[in-house]
C-alpha positions in Angstrom: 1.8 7.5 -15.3 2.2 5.8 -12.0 0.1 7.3 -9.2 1.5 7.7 -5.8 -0.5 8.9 -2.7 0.7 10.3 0.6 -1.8 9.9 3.8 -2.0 11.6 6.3 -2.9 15.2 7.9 0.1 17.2 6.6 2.6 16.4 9.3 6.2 16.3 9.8 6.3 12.4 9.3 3.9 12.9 6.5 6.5 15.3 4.8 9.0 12.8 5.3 7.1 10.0 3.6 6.2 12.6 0.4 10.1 13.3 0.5 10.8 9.8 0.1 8.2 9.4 -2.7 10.1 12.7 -4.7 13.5 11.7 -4.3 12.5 7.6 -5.0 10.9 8.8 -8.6 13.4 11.3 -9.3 16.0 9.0 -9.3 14.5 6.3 -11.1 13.3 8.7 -13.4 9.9 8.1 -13.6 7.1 9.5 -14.4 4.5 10.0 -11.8 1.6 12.3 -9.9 2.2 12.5 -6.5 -0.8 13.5 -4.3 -1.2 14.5 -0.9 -4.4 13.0 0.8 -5.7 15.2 3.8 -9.3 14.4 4.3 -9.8 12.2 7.1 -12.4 10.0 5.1 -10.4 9.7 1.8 -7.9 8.5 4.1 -10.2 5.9 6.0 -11.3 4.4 2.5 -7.7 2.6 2.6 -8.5 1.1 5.6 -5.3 3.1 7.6 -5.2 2.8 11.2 -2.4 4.9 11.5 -0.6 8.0 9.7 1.6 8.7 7.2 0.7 6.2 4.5 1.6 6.0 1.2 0.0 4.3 -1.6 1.0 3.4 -5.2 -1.2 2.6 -7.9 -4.4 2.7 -5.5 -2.5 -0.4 -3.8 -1.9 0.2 -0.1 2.5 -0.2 0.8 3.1 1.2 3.7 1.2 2.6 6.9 2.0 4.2 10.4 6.2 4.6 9.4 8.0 6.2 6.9 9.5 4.1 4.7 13.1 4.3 3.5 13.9 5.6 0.0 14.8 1.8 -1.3 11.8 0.6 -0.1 9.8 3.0 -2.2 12.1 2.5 -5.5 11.3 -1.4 -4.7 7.6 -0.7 -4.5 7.6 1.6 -7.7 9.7 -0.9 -9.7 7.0 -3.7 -8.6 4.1 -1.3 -9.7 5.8 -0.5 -13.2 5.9 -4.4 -14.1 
């Protein structure tokens, strides 16, 4: 099962990333956890400078934007190989 992290505090552009992350592995049909990570240290452990991030399979793809949906299906297809 492919893990897939959101970063960040809980805010609107945080949403946005986590709606991204649903509608990417819904469409590809895959099978994955998505988590929301709120704790300030948790989040610091990834070395993030800036919020929302978003990581896939503990591997760091994104941080301080939200990402477009075909950028996440292009990250998850990478992480499934």
């Amino acid at each position: 099962m492919l893990s897939i992290k959101v970063l960040g505090p809980g805010c609107a552009n945080c949403q946005k990333v986590e709606a991204a992350a649903k509608s990417a592995v819904a469409s590809m049909g895959v099978d994955a956890e998505i988590v929301k990570v709120t704790d300030y240290a948790d989040i610091m452990a990834y070395n993030v400078l800036s919020t929302p991030g978003l990581v896939i399979n503990e591997k760091l793809v994104a941080a301080g934007r939200i990402p477009q949906e075909a950028e996440v299906k292009t990250w998850i297809a990478n992480a499934l190989n």
